[in-house]
Each structure stands twice: as C-alpha cells, then as structure tokens.
py3Dmol code that shows the C-alpha trace and the ligand (Angstrom):
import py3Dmol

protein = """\
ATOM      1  CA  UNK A   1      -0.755  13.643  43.737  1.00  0.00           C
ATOM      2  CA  UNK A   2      -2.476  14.205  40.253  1.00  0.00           C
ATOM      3  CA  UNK A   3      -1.804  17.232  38.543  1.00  0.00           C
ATOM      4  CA  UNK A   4      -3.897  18.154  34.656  1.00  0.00           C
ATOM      5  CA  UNK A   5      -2.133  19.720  31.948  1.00  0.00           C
ATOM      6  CA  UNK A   6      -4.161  21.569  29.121  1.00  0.00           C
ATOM      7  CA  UNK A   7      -2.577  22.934  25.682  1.00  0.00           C
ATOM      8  CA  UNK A   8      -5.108  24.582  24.572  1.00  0.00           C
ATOM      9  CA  UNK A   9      -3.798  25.597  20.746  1.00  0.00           C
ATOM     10  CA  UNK A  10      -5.703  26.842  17.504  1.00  0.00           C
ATOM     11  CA  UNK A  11      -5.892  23.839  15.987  1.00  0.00           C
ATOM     12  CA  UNK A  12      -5.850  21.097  18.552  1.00  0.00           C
ATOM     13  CA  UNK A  13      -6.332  20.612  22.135  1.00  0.00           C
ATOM     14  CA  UNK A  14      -4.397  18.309  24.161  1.00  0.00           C
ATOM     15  CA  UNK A  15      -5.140  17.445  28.111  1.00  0.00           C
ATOM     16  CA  UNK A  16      -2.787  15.327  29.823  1.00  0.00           C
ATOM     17  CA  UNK A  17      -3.124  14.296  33.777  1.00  0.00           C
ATOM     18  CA  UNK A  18       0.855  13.672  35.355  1.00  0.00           C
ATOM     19  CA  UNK A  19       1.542  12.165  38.792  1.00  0.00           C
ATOM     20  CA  UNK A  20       5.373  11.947  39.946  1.00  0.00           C
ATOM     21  CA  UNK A  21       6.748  13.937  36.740  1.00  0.00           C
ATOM     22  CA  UNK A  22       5.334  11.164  34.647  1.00  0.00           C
ATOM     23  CA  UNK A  23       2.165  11.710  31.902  1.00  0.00           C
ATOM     24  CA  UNK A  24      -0.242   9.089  32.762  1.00  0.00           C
ATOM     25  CA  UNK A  25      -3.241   9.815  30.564  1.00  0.00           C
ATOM     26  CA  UNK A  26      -3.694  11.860  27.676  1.00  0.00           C
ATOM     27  CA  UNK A  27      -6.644  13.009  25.077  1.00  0.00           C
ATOM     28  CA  UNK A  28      -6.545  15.194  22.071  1.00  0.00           C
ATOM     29  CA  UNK A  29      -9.852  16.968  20.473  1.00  0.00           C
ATOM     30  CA  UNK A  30      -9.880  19.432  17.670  1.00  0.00           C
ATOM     31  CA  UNK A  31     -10.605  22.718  18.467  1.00  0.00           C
ATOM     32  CA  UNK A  32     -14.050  23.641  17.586  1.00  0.00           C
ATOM     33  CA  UNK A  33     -16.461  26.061  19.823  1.00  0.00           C
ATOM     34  CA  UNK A  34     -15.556  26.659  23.319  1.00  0.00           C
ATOM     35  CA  UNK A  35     -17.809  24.390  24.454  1.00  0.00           C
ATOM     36  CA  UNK A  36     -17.856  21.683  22.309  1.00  0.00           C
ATOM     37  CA  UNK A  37     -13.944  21.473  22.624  1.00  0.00           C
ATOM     38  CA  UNK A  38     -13.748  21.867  26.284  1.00  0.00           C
ATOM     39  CA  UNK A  39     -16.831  19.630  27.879  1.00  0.00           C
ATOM     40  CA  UNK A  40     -14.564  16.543  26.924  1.00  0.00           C
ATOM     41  CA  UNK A  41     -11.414  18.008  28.319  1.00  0.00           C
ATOM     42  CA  UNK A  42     -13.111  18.532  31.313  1.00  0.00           C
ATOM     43  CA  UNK A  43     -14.427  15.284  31.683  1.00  0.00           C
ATOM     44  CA  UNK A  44     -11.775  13.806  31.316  1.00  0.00           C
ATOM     45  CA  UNK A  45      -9.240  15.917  33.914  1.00  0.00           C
ATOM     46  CA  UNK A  46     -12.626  15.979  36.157  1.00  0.00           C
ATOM     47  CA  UNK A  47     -12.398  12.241  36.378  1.00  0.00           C
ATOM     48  CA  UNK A  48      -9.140  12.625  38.746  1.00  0.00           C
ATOM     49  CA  UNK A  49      -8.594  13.768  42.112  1.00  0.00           C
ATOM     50  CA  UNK A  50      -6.685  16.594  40.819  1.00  0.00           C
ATOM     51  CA  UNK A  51      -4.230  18.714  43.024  1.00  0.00           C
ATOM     52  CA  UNK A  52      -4.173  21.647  40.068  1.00  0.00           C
ATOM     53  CA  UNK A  53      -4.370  22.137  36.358  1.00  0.00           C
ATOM     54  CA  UNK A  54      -1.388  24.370  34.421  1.00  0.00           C
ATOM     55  CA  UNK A  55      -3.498  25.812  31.078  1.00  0.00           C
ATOM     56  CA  UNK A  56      -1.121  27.252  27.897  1.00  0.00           C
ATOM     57  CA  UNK A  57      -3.927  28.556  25.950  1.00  0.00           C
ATOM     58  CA  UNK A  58      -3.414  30.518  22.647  1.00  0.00           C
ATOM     59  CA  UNK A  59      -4.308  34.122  22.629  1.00  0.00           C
ATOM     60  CA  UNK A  60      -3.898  37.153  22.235  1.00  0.00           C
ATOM     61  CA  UNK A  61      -4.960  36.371  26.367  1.00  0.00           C
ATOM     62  CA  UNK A  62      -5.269  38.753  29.329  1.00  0.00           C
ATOM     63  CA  UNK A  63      -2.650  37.601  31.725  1.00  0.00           C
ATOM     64  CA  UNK A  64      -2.610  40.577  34.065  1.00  0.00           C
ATOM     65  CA  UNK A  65      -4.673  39.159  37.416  1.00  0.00           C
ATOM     66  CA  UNK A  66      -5.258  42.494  38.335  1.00  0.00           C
ATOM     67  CA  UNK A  67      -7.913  42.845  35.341  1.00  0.00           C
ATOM     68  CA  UNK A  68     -11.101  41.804  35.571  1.00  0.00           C
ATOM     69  CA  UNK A  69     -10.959  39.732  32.356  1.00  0.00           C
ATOM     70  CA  UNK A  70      -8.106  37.365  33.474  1.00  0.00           C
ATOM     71  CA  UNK A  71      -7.954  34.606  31.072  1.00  0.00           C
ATOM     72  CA  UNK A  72     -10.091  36.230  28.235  1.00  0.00           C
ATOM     73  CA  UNK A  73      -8.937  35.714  24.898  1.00  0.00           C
ATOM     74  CA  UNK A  74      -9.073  38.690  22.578  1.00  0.00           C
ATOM     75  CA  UNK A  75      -8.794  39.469  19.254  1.00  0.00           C
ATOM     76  CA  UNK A  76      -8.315  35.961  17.572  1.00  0.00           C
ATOM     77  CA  UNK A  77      -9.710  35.068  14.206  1.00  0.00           C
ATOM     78  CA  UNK A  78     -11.066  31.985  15.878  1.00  0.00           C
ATOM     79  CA  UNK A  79     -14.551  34.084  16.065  1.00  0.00           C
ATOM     80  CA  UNK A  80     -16.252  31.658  18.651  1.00  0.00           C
ATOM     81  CA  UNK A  81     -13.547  32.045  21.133  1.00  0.00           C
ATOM     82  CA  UNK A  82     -13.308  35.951  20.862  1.00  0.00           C
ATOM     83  CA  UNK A  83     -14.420  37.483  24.081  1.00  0.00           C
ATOM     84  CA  UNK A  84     -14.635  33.908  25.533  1.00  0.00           C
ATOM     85  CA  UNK A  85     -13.010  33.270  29.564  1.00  0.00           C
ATOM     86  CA  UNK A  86     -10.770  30.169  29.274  1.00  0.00           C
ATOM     87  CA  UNK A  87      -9.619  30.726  32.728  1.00  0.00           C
ATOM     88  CA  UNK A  88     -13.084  31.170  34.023  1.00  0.00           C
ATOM     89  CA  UNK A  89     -14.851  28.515  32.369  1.00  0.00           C
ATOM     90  CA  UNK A  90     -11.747  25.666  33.536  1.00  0.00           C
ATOM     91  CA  UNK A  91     -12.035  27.024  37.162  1.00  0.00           C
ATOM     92  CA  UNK A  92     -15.285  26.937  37.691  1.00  0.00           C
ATOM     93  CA  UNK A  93     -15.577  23.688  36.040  1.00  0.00           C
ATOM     94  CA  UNK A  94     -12.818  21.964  37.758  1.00  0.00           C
ATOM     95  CA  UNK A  95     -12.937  23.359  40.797  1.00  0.00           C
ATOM     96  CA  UNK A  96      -9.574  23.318  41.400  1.00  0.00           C
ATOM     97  CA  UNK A  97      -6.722  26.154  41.077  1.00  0.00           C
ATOM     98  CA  UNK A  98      -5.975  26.672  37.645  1.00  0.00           C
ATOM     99  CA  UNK A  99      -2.752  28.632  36.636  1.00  0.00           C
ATOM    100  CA  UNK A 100      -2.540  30.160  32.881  1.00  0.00           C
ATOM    101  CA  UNK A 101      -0.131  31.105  30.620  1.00  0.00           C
ATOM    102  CA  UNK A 102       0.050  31.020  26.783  1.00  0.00           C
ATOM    103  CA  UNK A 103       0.878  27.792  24.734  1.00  0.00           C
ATOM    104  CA  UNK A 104       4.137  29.077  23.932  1.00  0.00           C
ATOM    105  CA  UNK A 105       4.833  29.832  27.476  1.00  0.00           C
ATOM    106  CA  UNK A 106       4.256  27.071  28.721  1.00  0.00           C
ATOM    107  CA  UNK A 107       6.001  25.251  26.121  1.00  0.00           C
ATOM    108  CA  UNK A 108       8.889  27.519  26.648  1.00  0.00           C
ATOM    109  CA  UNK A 109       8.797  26.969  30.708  1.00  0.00           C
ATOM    110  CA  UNK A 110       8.812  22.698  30.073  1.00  0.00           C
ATOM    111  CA  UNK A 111      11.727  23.465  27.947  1.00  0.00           C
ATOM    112  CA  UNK A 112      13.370  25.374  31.197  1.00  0.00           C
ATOM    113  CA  UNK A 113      12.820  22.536  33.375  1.00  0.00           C
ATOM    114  CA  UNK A 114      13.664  20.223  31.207  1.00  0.00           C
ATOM    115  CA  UNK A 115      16.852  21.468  30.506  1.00  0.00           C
ATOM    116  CA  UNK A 116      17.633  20.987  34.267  1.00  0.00           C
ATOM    117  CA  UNK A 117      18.864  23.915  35.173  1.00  0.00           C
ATOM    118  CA  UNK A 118      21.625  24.067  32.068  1.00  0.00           C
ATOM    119  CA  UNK A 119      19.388  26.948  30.325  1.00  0.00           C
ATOM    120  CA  UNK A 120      18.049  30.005  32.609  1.00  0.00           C
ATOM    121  CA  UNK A 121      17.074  31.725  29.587  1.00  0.00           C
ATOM    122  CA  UNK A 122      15.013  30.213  26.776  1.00  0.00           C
ATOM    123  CA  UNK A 123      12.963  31.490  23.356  1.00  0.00           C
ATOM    124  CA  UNK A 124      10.646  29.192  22.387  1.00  0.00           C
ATOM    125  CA  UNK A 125       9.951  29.152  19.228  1.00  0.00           C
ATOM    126  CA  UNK A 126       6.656  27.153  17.387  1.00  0.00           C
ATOM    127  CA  UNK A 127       6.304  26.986  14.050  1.00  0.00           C
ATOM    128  CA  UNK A 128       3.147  25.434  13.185  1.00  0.00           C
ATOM    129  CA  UNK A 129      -0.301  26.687  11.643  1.00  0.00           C
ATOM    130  CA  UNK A 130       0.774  29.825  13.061  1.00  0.00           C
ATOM    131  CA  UNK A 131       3.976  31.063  14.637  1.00  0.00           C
ATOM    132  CA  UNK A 132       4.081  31.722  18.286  1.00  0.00           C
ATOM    133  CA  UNK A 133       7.332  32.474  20.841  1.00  0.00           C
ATOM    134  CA  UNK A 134       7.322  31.954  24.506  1.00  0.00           C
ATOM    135  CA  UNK A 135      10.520  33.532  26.593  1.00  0.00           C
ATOM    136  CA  UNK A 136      12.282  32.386  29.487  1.00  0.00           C
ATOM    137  CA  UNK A 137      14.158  35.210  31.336  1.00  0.00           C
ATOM    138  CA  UNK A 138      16.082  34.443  34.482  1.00  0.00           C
ATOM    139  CA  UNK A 139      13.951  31.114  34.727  1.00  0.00           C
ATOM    140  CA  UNK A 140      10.324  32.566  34.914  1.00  0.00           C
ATOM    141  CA  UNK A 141       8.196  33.116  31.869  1.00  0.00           C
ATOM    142  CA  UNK A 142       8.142  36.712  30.819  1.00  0.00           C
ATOM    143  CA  UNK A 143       4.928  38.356  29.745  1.00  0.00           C
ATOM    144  CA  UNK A 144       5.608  42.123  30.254  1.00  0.00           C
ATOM    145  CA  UNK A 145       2.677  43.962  31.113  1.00  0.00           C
ATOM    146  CA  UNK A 146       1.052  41.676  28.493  1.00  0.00           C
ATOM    147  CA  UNK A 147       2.769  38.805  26.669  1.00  0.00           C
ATOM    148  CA  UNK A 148       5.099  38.797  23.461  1.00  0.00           C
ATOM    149  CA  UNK A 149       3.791  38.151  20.177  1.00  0.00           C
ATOM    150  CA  UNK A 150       6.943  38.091  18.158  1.00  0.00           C
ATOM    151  CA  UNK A 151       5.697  35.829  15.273  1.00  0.00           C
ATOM    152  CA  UNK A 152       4.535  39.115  14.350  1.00  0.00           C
ATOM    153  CA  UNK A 153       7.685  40.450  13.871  1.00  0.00           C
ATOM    154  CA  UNK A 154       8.221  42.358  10.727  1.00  0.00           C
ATOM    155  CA  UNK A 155      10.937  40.510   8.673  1.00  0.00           C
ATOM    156  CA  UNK A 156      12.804  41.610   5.470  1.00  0.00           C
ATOM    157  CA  UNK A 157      11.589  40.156   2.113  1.00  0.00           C
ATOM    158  CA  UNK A 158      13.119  37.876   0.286  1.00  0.00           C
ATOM    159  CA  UNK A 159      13.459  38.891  -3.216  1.00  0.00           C
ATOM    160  CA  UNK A 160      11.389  38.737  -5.451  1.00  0.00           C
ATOM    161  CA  UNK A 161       8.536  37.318  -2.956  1.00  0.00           C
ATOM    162  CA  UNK A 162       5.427  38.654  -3.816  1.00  0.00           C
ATOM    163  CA  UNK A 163       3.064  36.019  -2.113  1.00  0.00           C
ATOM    164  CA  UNK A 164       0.638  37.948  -0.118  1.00  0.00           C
ATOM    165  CA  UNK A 165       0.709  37.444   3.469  1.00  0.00           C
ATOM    166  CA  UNK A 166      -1.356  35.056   4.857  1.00  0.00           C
ATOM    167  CA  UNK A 167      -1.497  37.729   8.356  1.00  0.00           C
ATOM    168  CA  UNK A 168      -4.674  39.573   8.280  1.00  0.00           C
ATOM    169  CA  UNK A 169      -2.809  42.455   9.953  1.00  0.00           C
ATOM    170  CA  UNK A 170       0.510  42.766   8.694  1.00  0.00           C
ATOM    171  CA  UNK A 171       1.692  42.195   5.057  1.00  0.00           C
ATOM    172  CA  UNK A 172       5.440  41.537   6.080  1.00  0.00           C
ATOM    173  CA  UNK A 173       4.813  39.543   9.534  1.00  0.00           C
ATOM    174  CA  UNK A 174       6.954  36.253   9.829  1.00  0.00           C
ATOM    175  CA  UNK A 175       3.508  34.314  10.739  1.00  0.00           C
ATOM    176  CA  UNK A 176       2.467  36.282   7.340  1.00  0.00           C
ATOM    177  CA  UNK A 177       5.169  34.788   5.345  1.00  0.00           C
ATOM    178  CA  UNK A 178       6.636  31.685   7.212  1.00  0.00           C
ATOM    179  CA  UNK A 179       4.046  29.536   9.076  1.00  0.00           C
ATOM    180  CA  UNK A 180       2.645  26.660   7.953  1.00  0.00           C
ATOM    181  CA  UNK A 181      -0.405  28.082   6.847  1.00  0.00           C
ATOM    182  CA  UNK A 182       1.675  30.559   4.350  1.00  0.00           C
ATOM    183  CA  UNK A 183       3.203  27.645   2.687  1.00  0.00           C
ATOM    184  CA  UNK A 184       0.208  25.953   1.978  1.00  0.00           C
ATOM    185  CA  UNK A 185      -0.937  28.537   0.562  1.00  0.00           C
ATOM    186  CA  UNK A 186       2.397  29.372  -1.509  1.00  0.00           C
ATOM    187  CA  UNK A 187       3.240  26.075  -2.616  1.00  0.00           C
ATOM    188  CA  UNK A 188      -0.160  24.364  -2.859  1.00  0.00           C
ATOM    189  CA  UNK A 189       1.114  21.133  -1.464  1.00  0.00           C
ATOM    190  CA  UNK A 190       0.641  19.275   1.759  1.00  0.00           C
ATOM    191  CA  UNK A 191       2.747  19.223   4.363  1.00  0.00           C
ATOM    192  CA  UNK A 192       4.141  15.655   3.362  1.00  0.00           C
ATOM    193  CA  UNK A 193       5.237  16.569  -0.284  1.00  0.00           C
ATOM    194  CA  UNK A 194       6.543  20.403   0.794  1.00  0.00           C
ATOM    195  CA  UNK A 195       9.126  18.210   2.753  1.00  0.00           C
ATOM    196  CA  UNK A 196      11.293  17.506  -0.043  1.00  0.00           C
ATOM    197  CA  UNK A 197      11.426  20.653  -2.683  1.00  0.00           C
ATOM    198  CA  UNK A 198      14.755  22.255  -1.339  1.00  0.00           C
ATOM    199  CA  UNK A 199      12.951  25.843  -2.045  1.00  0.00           C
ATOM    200  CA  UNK A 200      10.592  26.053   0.726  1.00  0.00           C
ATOM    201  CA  UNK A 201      13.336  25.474   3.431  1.00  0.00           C
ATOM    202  CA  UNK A 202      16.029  27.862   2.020  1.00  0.00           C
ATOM    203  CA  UNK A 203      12.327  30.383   2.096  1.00  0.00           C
ATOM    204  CA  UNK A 204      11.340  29.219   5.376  1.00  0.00           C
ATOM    205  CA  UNK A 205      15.381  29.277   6.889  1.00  0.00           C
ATOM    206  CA  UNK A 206      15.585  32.803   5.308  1.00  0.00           C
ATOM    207  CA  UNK A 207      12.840  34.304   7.530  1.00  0.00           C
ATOM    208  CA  UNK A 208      13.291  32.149  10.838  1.00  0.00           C
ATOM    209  CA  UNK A 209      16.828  33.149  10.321  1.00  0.00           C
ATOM    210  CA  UNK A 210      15.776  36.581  10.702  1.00  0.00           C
ATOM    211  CA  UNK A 211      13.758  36.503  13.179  1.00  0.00           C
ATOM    212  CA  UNK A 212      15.961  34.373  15.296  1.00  0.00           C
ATOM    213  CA  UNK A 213      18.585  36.808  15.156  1.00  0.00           C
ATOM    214  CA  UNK A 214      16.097  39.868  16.303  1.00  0.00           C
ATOM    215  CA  UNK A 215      14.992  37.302  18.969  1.00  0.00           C
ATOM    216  CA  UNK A 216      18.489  36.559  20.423  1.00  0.00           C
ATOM    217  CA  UNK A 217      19.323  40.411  19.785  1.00  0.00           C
ATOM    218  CA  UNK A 218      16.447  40.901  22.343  1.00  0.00           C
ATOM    219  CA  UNK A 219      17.280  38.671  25.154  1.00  0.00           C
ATOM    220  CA  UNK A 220      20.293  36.990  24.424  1.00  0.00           C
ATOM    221  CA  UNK A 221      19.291  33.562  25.874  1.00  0.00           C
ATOM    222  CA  UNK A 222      21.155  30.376  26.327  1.00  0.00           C
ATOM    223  CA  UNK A 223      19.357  28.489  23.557  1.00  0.00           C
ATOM    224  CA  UNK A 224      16.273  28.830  21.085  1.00  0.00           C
ATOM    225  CA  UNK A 225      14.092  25.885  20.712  1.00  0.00           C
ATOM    226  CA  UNK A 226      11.960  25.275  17.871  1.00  0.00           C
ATOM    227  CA  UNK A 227       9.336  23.410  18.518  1.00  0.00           C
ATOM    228  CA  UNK A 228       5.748  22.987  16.514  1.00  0.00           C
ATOM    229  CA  UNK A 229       4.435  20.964  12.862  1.00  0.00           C
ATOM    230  CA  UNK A 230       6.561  22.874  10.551  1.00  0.00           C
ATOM    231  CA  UNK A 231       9.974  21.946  12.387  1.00  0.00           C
ATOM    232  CA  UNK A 232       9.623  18.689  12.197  1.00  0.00           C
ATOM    233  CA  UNK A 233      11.256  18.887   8.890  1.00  0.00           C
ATOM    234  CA  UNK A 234      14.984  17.811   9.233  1.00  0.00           C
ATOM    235  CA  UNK A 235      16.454  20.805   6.739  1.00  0.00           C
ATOM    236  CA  UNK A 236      14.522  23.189   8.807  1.00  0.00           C
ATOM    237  CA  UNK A 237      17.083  23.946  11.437  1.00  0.00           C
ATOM    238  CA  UNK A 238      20.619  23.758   9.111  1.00  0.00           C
ATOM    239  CA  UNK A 239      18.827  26.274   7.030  1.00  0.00           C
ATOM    240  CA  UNK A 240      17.860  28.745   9.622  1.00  0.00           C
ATOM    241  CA  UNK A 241      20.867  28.445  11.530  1.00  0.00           C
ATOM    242  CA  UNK A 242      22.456  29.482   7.719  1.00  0.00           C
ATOM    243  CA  UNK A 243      20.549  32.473   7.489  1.00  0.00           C
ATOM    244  CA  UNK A 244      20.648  33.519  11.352  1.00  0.00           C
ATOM    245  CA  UNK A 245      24.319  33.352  10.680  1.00  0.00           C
ATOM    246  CA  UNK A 246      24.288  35.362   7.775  1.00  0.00           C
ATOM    247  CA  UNK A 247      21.882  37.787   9.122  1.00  0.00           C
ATOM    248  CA  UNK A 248      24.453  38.242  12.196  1.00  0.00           C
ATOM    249  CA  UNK A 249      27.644  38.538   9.951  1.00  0.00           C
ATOM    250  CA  UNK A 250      30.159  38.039  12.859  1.00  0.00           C
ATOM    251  CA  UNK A 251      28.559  41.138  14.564  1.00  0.00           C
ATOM    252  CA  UNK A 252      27.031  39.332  17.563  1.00  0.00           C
ATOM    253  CA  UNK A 253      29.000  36.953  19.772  1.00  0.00           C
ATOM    254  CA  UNK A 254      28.789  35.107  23.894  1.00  0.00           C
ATOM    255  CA  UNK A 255      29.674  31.881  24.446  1.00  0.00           C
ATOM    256  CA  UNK A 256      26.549  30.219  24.281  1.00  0.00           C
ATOM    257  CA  UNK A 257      25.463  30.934  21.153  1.00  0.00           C
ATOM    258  CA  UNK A 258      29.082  30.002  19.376  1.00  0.00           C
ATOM    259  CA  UNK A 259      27.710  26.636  18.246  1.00  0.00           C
ATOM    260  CA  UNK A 260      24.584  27.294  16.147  1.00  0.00           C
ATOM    261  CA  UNK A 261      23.750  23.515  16.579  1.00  0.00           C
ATOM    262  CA  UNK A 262      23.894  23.560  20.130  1.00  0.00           C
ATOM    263  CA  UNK A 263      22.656  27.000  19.857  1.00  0.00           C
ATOM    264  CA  UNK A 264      19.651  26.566  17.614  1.00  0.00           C
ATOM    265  CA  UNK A 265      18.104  23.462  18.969  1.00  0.00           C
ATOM    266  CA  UNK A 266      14.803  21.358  18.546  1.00  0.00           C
ATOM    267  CA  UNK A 267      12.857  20.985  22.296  1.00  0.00           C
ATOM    268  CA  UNK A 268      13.904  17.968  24.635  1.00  0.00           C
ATOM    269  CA  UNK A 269      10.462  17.169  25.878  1.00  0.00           C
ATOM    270  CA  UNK A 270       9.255  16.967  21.499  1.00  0.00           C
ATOM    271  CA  UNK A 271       5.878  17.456  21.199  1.00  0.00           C
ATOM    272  CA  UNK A 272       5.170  17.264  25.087  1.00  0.00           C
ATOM    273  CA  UNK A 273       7.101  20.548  25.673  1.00  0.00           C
ATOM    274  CA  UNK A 274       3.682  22.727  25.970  1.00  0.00           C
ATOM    275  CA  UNK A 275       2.066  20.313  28.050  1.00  0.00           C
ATOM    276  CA  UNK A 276       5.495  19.399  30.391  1.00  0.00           C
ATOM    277  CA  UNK A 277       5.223  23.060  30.962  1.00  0.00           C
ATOM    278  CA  UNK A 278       1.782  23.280  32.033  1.00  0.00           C
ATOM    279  CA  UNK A 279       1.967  20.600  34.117  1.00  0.00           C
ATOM    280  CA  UNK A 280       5.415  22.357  36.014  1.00  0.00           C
ATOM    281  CA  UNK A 281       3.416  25.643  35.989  1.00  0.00           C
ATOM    282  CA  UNK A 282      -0.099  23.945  38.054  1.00  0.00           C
ATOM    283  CA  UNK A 283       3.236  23.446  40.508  1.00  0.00           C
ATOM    284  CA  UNK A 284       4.061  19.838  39.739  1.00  0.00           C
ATOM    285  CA  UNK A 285       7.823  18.113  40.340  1.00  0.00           C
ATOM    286  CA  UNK A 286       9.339  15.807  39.079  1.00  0.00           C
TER     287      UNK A 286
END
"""
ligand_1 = """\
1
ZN
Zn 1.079 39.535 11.537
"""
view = py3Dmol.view(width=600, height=400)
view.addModel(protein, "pdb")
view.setStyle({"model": 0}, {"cartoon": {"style": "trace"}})
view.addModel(ligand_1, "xyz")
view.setStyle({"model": 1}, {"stick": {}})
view.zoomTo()
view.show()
C-alpha cells in the first residue's frame, strides 16, 4: 500500500511516497507559483498507485470542512498563493483522498507517533525562514476553530533592541524578531557564519525562551520539539532552555518538564518530522 506525503512550506516543497512506515521516494522543488511548484509534485506522487496523500501546507489555511473554502490559503505574503485552493487543486489532481493540515501540524503529529506513545502532548516548534508551532493535545492535532499561529506571539524586548521587525504585522512578534529571516537581516551574515558569533544565540535563546515558556504555560505538554533551519545550530537549545528557565523563575513545575534537556528537545524523525506526519495523517502505519 503506497501512501504520498506533501510538505508544502514557504520556501521549499518536499513530496515523499511511504509504503510499510518506510520513505521510499522523495523530491524537493522550490516554491514558486502554485502551478509551477505543484505540476512536478504531482507527477511525481501521480506516478504511484497511491492509497492517500497527508498535505502540511503553510498558511494562514482554512481547515474548517464545513466552509466552502477548505484548503484555501489566506492572507500570506506569498502573493501568488493568496486566495489559491491547495486542497482542491491536489484532489482533483490526484484523485485520491487527500487529508490537510498545516506544516507545523503535521510536523508536530510525526513527532507524536514517533515518540511511540511516550508523548500525548506535543508543541512543535519550527524555526526557520519563518516561525511556525503545531500542537498536539491528547494525541490529535489541535486547530481550534482555526489553527494556532503562535510565532506571532508578542514577546518582551530585549534591551536595547531596536532592529525593526522583520513581521509586516506586528513590530514585537517572535517571527518579527527571531526567525531566520530577522537575523539575516540583523546581522547581515549567512546562515553558515551567524553560527559562531555567541550574540545571535544568547538573542535568539532570549526570545524562544520566552515564547517557550508562554507555550508550555498554554498547554503544558510532555515535550517541545524544535524543529526547522535555524535549530540546527547546536547552542540553540542550551540557550533557550537558559532563558525559558529564567523566564519561569521556579514558578512553574510537573514532572515532565523538570529536565529542560529532556524537556526542550530537537524532533526524532529530523528533518522528516513534517513529512512522517503527513504521511501518518493520509492514515498510514507503520
Ligand atoms: Zn507577526
């Protein structure tokens, strides 16, 4: 039984086609228009006898299947894919059932499964180009009557940072302040040399720290992955665990959140998390 997996993501898409829990094929495109990026995706899932596709597509997204515009994507800045029907366009061009969530989760929900049942509550975290969080309550992805979009959580300044946000909407937004995008933009370096000046982790620690804390403050799960570009950096995670600590000052306390570095963790499936997920959520085993 073949099963496709899409990440559909701002920057990049990945497909992937699984059979038996394992990831047989893969192909990566960068996103463009809709349908320049998605005529090779589907071409290449279309070339297997698929059972069902799982899409984690970035948004904002309808997810409510009660509204006519299931699967539309919003407001994004991407302007080509404003007002465009990811969910549409996939089912009627694979002809299969297609089952949608957003990037992060999906990315959240392969971190649930593969946990193996340790974790029943999960925040995903991404911090990439953008920031995005996916959330795991009780085992099932929660969405609300929407979905959350806590990288836009306000966060508290650090002093004396005046850099402008790089969040067309907010001026104090962690995505404003703390994805990858804003630290290009601060420190004028690429990704490769920001990896070793000390300042940009205690920056970037000081405001995942934060927001980490108002995340766990929220829904208390059993562990926070962080997951994306950005956290590939090795002093990412002591740092934010430093400032999520400080941020909590002994107020907040349950078992499983006692060790920060079990607590505080980065994803078990790496980079496959988001399309893992996507793959579990077309209804594939292992
Ligand atoms: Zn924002």
């Amino acid at each position: 039984m073949y099963y496709g997996a899409i990440e559909a993501g701002g920057t990049k898409f990945r497909a992937a086609v699984y059979r038996n829990g394992e990831k047989i094929k893969e192909m990566t495109i960068a996103t463009r228009d809709p349908e320049t990026t998605l005529e090779p995706v589907a071409c290449f899932l279309g070339s297997y006898p698929l059972k069902a596709v799982g899409l984690g597509a970035f948004g904002p997204i309808i997810l409510d299947e009660n509204d006519p515009d299931y699967g539309l994507i919003t407001e994004t800045p991407k302007e080509k894919w404003r007002q465009f029907n990811i969910y549409r366009y996939c089912a009627e061009r694979l002809r299969v059932p297609v089952y949608l969530d957003t990037d992060v989760g999906v990315a959240a929900l392969g971190e649930y499964f593969a946990a193996g049942g340790t974790a029943q509550n999960i925040v995903y975290v991404t911090v990439g180009t953008g920031i995005g969080i996916g959330v795991i309550v009780d085992g099932k992805i929660f969405r609300g009557a929407h979905h959350p979009e806590l990288g836009h959580l306000q966060v508290i300044r650090r002093d004396n940072d005046r850099h402008p946000s790089v969040c067309p909407y907010h001026d104090n937004c962690l995505e404003g302040l703390a994805s990858g995008r804003s630290l290009t933009d601060r420190y004028q370096m690429t990704p490769e040399e920001l990896a070793s000046v000390d300042d940009v982790w205690e920056l970037e620690g000081y405001y995942l720290g934060q927001a980490l804390f108002a995340y766990t403050l929220a829904f208390a799960p059993d562990k926070i992955v962080v997951g994306g570009g950005v956290a590939d950096q090795e002093n990412l995670l002591p740092k934010t665990r430093k400032y999520f600590d400080l941020v909590n000052n002994g107020y907040y306390r349950y078992r499983r959140m006692s060790d920060l570095e079990s607590y505080i963790v980065l994803p078990l499936r790496g980079k496959d998390a988001g399309l893992y997920g996507a793959y579990r959520l077309a209804g594939g085993g292992e």
